[in-house]
Each structure stands twice: as C-alpha cells, then as structure tokens.
C-alpha positions, 0 to 999 in steps of 0.5 A: 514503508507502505506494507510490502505485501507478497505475492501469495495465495490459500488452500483443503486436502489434496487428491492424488490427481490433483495437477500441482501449482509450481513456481514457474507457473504463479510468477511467470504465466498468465494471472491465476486469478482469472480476467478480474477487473482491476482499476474500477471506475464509473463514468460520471453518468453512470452508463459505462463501468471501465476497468484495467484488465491483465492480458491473458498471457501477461499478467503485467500487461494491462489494457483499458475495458468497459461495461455497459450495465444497460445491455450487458455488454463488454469491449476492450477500449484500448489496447495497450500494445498498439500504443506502446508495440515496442515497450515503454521507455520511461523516464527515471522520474516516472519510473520513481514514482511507480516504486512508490506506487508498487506498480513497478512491475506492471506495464500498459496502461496503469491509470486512466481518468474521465472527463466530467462530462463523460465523453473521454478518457485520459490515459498515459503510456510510457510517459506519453498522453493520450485523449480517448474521445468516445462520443467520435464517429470513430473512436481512438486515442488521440497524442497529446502534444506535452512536449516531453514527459507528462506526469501525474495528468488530469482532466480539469473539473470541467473539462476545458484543461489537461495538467501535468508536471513536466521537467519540475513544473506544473502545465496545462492545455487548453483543449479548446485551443490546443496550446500547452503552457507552464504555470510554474517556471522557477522548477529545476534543480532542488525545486520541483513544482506540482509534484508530491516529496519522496516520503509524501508519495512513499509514506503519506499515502500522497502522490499527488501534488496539484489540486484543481478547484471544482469550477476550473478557476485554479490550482492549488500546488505544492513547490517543495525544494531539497536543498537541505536534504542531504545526498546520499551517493549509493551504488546501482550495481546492474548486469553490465554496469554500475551507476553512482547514484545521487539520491537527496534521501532524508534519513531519520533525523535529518533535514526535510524539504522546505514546503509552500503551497500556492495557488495559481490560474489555469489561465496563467499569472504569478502564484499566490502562496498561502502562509502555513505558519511560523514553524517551517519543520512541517509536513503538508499531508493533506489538501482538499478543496471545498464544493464551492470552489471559493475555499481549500483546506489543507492539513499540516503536522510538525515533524513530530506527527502529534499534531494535525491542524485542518485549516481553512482558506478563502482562495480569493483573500487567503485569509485562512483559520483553524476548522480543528485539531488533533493531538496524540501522545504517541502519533496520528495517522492519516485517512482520507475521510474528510469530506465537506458536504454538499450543504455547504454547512458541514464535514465530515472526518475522520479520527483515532481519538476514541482509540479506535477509527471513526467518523465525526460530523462537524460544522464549518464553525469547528464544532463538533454536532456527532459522531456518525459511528462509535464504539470498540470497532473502527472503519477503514475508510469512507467509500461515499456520502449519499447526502440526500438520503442521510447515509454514508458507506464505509468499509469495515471488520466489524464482525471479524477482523481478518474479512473486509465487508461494506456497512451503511451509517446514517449522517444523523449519527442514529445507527453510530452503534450498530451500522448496517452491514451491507456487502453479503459472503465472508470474505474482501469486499472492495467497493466503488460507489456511483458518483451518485451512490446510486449502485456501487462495484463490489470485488470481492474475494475470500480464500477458495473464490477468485475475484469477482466484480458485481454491481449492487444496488446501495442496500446490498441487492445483487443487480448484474454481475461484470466478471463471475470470474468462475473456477470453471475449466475456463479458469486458469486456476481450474488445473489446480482447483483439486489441490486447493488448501483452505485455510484456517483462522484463529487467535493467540494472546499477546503477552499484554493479553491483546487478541492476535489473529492468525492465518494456518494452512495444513499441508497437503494430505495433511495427516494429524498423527505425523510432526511437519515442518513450519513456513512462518511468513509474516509481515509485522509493520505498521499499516498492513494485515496479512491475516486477511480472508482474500484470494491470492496467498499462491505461495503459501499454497506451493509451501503448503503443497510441499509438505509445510505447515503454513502460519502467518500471525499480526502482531501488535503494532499492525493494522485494523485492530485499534490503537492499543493495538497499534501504540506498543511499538511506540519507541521501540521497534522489534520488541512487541512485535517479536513477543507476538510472534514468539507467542504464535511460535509457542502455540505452534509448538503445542500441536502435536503435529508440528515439529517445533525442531523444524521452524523457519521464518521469512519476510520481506521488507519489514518482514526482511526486518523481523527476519533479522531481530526474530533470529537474533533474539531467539535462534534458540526457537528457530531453525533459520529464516530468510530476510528479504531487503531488510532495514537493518539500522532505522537510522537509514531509512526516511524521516516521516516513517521512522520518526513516526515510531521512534522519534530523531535518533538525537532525542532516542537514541536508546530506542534507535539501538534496541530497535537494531538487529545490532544489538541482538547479533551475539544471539544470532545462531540459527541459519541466515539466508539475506537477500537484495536488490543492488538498486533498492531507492527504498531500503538502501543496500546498505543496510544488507552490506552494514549487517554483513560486515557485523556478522563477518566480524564476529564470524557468524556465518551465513547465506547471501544473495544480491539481485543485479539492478533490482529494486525493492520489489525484485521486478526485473525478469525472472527475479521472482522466480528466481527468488522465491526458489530461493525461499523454497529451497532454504526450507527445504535444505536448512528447514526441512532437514534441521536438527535441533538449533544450537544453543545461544551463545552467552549474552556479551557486555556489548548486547542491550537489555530490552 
C-alpha cells in the first residue's frame, strides 16, 4: 500500500468577488494546475528536454513535447489522439499494472524512453509499440511489429534491441533486421518471465522485471511462479454485469511466489539461473548491473525483512559473493541509492542504519571508506553522481520537513555535515539532472505557486525557464487566484514527545472571534507525507471555501522524519498513529475559534484505515468521518507490506487483533459514511462487507456507499466527483449541523485493551 495521496490543494482570506472553486471544476475540467510538465527527461546529449503534457481540456489525456534549450523552442512531438483516435483497448495485464503504478486513470501516452544515441523515442499506446525516429526526413511514429501486447518496453543500452514482456515471456527485436523472437518459452500459466510479482510492483516500489547489461550482451530477469499462492475468488461487480474473479493474492501469512533470477542473450540460448541461496522464502528487491557490463548485483531479504544482502555476480562464471549486509530489529526499507562508480573501485549506498537515511561510500571489497552525509536529517534519495567533480546531488528536508529542497555533497565525504543547499524558494523542488550532471529540471511547487519547470546549472543558478507556468489570466486557476487560501504550518508533541507537523487552513473570511467546524484529513501510513509545502491540495481549498477549518497532521509511523519516527508502529498498527491525531485533536480543540462539537475526519485507504480505528477508539472526540476503501483486517491484505509491520498473523496474533477496527467496535458511536469500489484488486471489497456485517450485528448504524466496477482509486467517469460530493455533503449534514457526540458506550468483555 504505497501512500494513496488524494487529489487536493492549499489556500489567504477570500474577497467577495472572488469566483468560487467547485467540485465539478477540480475533477472533471481541465488541470488546474496550469501546462506543467510532467514525465521529465533529457536526451542523452542534452540538446532536447521531453515531457508529457495534460491536454488543455483533458487532464487525463497526455501527449509527448520537447524543449529545445538552444533556441528556446517548444513543440508537441506526438499527439496522442491520432495514435489512439478511438480510446485505448488495454489488456487486464496492463490495465494491472497501471493500478500499481497509480496512472489508472490517466490515458495517451504514459511513459516514454530514449535511445542512447538520441535519435529516437520509444513509447506505447494502448499496448501497442511505437519507434519515433527524430533524426528522419520526416518524423513520426513508427508500429512496431510485437505481435500482440508489449509490456514494460525498452530500448537496449546500445540501442540495437527493443524488449518487452508478451503473453508471460520475455522478447526482443532486432531493430537491424526487424525480427521479433522470445527469449523465454516456459511462461504461461502460474510462470511468468521478465515481469515484476504483485507485491514487488505494489510495495517494493519494483515494477520492472528484466535488467539489460550496459554493452547489450545480456539480460539479467525475474522468472516468478504463484503456484503456491492461494486464489482468491472476489467478486466484480460492474453497472451491467458481475465477473468472478480469480486473483493469486498473497494475504498476510500466506505463501509467496518461488523467484529465480537468469540470465540469458539477446541473441537467444537457454538462461543460466544464478543461485540465491539455500532459503527459497525470499524476496529479489533489487538488481542492478555494474558499468562494466561483466558484473550484476542483486539484493535479497528473507520474509521477514530484517535483512538485506547485496550481492555480487560475474555474469560469465556466476560466481557471486556477499559486497555487505544490513540488519534491523524491526524492519528495512528500501531505496534506490546504489550507485556503482564509474571507477570501477566503489559504490555508493544508501542505509537507516544511523536511524536516520543516508549515504555511504564503499569499495567493491565491502568496505566501508565514509559516510558521504551524517547526522539527525536524512535524504530522500540520490538525483546524480557527478564523479569528475567530486559530487553528488540529493533531495532533502534538511531545513524543514514539510518542503523538499536539492543539496550538493562532496564524495570525499568533507561537507557529510553541512551539504550544500542547492535549490532557492521554500517549497517542492523535483529535480532531474543531465546524464552528465551538467544542468538538471527543477519542478518546483509551493502552496500559492503552480508548478513550474527551470533549467539550472548544478550550483543552482537559474538558466531558462521551460514552463513559468504564471497565475496570469492565462491560467486556468487565474478565476480563482482571489479565493486562494494559504496555509499555515506548525508542530504538536507526540505522546512520546516526537515533533508532529501539521498543515491548517482557516476558512475563507476566516473571523477569529466565531467557532467552525473541522475537516480533518489524513493519510497516516507508512511511506507517505501529506504535510507537504506543494501545489494542488484542491480539495482542501473547497472545504475551506465552505466555511471549514482544514487540518491535516503526520503522525509517527509516516515518512522523512527518521526512524524513531517510523519504528512506533512496530507490532501494532493503529495505536501510535490514532494518539497522534488524537494529540492534534486535543490541540484543536484549545483554539478559540474551533468547535470541538463539530470535528469530523476522512481518509482514504490507509486513511480509509484510520477513519475506522479513529472512530472507534475515541467517537467520544469526533462527530463522524468518512473512510474510503479501508483494510479492515490486516490479515487480508498482501505478505510484503503487512508482515513488514506486524510480522505473520501465526507468530502475532495479539498484534494482528489490536491492529483491527474488530476489537474497537463497541466504541464506535459517532456517525460512519464507508465508502468502495466493487472491483478493488488492492484493498479487497471484502474488508467493507466484513466491517458491515460486524456492525449490523451489534446494531450500529451507519452510511454506505459501493462504486460499481471501480477500483481502488475510484477512476471510472464521474467517480470522483461523485464521491468527493459525497464527502462534502457527510460534513455538511453530520459535521456542520452536529450536536454534541454521544457518549461511549461501556467497554465489553469482547473489546482488547491496547
């Protein structure tokens, strides 16, 4: 469960004039956040900047662009309606996999790659292939014969080769001779070859499944079989129909799927299959080859995540060794910050181990020479290694956790302490650095500042912008610029005395000597932040509009504040994270100008999730709340996420009941709206019907309502809308016109002390 993060925005008092922002307008118009580039990439020598671009009256519709950073120039490349004039027909292994990713609900053209010689550009549509030859007399897209739906495609390293997974199997084209031939053959059935696992591509932040070798010599792959995972049958219930679905789903404490990884030759040949090891009970999380072309590593973790081996292989001998090891008592997250040097002597990696995330210098001995940065901050990632000058880039919250800003460290490890602070403006810096690291695309956001994408030189200095993307009446936020509310930031103390940060919006006209009611919207799951500095909170903005006080807080267990942070949901779910948000209520509740009667929460997923346990555990300091696709038993959802956290339910079974809503029902008195979609693959539907069964046996009443064929995200027309009126008018009926809460009703012998 990769943070579902909803679709909303920010906000400053609101003139008479101002026009106001509706429901209708944020989810079924145009992008309000202006042209901003999305899916940044530079080609390999840097002459020409490509991004993806929303449509002007389709903020789902994307079509391939480019910059020209030497004459300042901007073009679409491709549009996506001609490739595609009568809508995509995607197959359900596609259609999977864009679940995973979050991009179910956007169409066009969603991913895009260069070759390396920046000539072309590979691209699919609808499961179809396309080649974009810029360097022709006349440039256009060229179809690509796959012979049926390629998936996950990329252009080799040199360029000769095309791959793609079709039908469970791995294939190539040789773009010299045109031919398309499988490298795989035994995939069908439970097998699947060169593809990314279920929870590898939901929780492992893994969707690929194949690896090519830096000089084309060969593909390093995952062959994965479910034969042991268990199917589970749910029901789809669509407008016109009802499918029975067979999903191998591995719930919490069940069998996962047997992992190989090979190695075979573009070229074609049986794969060779590198050994990982005596314990089968394993996830493959990470591969990586090294520059050389002659070594891959990959990295490996028994099933209960407390341990993670990189190791080393010689891809002619497959003789491999261990390059080091990590250990947790609780558990390890991953990163993506390997990085083997071009000097064939070092990596770097990254690792929690200082409780905080950073970054090490190794040898190719497993030694460790420095850490490269240090200290009580971490960063969120590498974004480039300029080797020749001694540097590498990292994004970070150093200097204050809810922004996101672009620091400079030195390899030598001399600044470890004190990195360089990069990026300028108070905000979300995302940045995508030259192959070279000789510039890099800054997209940068804050809370009144639309999305813009710059160019920079690596020090920081402003070169050109691609898209200022100013609130002019250009913008199709400029109507509503006037009602614009800006948010405040600030801290609360978590029971165990951690700092909490929080997001607060004061309703519009916002006069301090009335009481208002409160939206309190949160997420509250692990790897997520919702208190960010960013554009795009819309719905909070409408909430706010409508006479809300808007208040969002991190609770522990969250992201980018360390591991401390992170490790007090350890064991248990639900019970650090609902005293945190009970210590932002409480703080609520202090100010004279809240209504404390008058309190109501929403989330979704995971917030979904904390909807539920928040109601139960303490109805007596909330007047309802609306939980959207929640987990209702942890039991029901996937191995790799669940376990991470609580273990298998047979070695925590304690911890499995106290982390259920189940436990807490008897408390559960305040209004309940429960909201989901009748198709969801992620959280099952069956957490909703097992919640309401439970609650119409003790006779608690409450509010439901079931989205034909959606999925987890709710994507189909008119969904959004539809349920985010639904939010909207639960505050306004059940929040806004609250009396008092009930009082609890006494604890039973069936409740669980925490």
């Amino acid at each position: 469960m990769r943070a579902f993060l909803l679709a909303t925005l920010m906000t400053v008092a609101m003139p008479t004039m101002a026009e106001k922002l509706t429901i209708e307008r944020i989810f079924d118009g145009g992008s309000l956040a202006g042209p901003a580039p999305r899916g940044l990439k530079i080609s390999p020598d840097g002459s020409r900047i490509t991004f993806l671009r929303a449509r002007p009256d389709d903020q789902f519709q994307l079509d391939l662009w480019e910059y020209r950073p030497k004459d300042g120039s901007t073009r679409m490349l491709v549009d996506s309606r001609k490739l595609e004039p009568q809508g995509e027909q995607l197959s359900d292994a596609e259609k999977a996999r864009r679940e995973r990713a979050r991009t179910a609900g956007l169409r066009g053209i969603l991913s895009y790659q260069w070759s390396p010689d920046g000539r072309q550009l590979l691209f699919p549509i609808g499961g179809k292939l396309y080649l974009y030859d810029l360097g022709a007399a006349k440039p256009s897209p060229r179809l690509l014969d796959t012979g049926g739906d390629a998936i996950d495609p990329k252009i080799s390293p040199k360029g000769r080769y095309v791959s793609y997974v079709r039908d469970q199997n791995l294939w190539v084209i040789d773009l010299e001779s045109g031919d398309a031939r499988p490298l795989t053959r035994d995939g069908g059935g439970t097998v699947h070859n060169g593809e990314a696992e279920f929870v590898a591509q939901e929780e492992m932040d893994r969707s690929a499944g194949y690896w090519w070798a830096p000089d084309d010599s060969a593909i390093a792959f995952e062959r994965y079989d479910e034969a042991k995972v268990p199917v589970v049958k749910r029901t789809e219930v669509y407008a016109d129909r009802t499918d029975v679905v067979e999903q191998r789903y591995p719930a919490a404490g069940d069998p996962n799927v047997a992992v190989k990884l090979g190695l075979v030759s573009p070229t074609g040949g049986q794969p060779r299959w590198v050994d990982l090891g005596k314990d089968a009970d394993i996830y493959l999380v990470r591969v990586n080859w090294l520059p050389d072309g002659k070594h891959l590593s990959y990295q490996r973790m028994p099933r209960s995540q407390q341990k993670l081996d990189l190791r080393l292989v010689d891809a002619k001998t497959l003789a491999q060794r261990t390059l080091l090891t990590e250990t947790s008592d609780t558990w390890i997250n991953l990163n993506d910050d390997l990085r083997f040097l071009k000097d064939g002597k070092s990596f770097l990696w990254g690792s929690e181990r200082s409780g905080f995330h950073h970054l090490y210098l190794y040898g190719l001995d497993g030694k460790l020479k420095h850490p490269v940065s240090q200290g009580d901050w971490q960063i969120d990632g590498v974004l480039a290694v300029d080797e020749a000058a001694g540097k590498v880039y990292v994004g970070s919250n150093r200097d204050f956790v809810p922004d996101r800003q672009i620091y400079a460290l030195k390899l030598d490890g001399s600044n470890a302490a004190a990195p360089v602070s990069v990026s300028q403006g108070a905000g979300t810096h995302m940045a995508e650095f030259a192959p070279n690291a000789a510039f890099y695309l800054d997209t940068y956001s804050s809370a009144d500042t639309p999305p813009q994408v710059s160019v920079h030189k690596p020090d920081g200095a402003f070169v050109s912008w691609i898209e200022q993307n100013k609130l002019d009446e250009k913008h199709p936020f400029w109507p509503y610029r006037a009602s614009l509310i800006k948010p405040e930031f600030g801290t609360v103390k978590a029971p165990d005395g951690q700092t909490l940060y929080y997001r607060l919006y004061k309703p519009a006209g916002f006069d301090p000597a009335k009481k208002y009611p409160v939206f309190d919207t949160y997420y509250g799951g692990p790897h997520a932040q919702l208190v960010t500095n960013a554009w795009g909170d819309y719905f909070n903005q409408y909430m706010a509009s409508q006479g809300y006080v808007v208040f969002t807080l991190d609770n522990r267990g969250m992201a980018r504040c360390g591991r401390k942070f992170e490790d007090a949901i350890y064991q248990q779910l639900g019970a650090a994270e609902v005293e945190d948000q009970l210590a932002g209520i409480q703080w609520l509740k202090a100010q004279p100008w809240v209504d404390g009667r008058r309190i109501g929460v929403f989330g979704w997923s995971y917030g979904g999730y904390m909807t539920t346990m928040m109601l139960a555990k303490a109805s007596n300091e909330l007047a309802g709340g609306v939980a959207v696709a929640p987990v209702t038993d942890w039991r029901l959802y996937d191995t790799f996420y669940t376990e991470r956290y609580l273990g298998r339910p047979q070695d925590n079974d304690a911890g499995y009941m106290r982390s259920s809503p189940f436990a807490w029902l008897d408390g559960l008195t305040s209004k309940l709206y429960l909201v989901h979609g009748m198709a969801d693959d992620n959280v099952l539907f069956v957490n909703s019907t097992k919640l309401m069964a439970e609650l119409q046996k003790r006779g608690t009443q409450f509010q439901f309502m079931a989205y034909p064929g959606a999925k987890h995200g709710l994507n189909l027309p008119g969904q959004r809308s539809h349920v985010y009126h639904l939010i909207a008018n639960f505050f306004d009926r059940e929040i806004k016109g609250a009396s008092a809460p009930a009082a609890p009703r006494p604890a039973t012998a069936a409740s669980v002390a925490p």
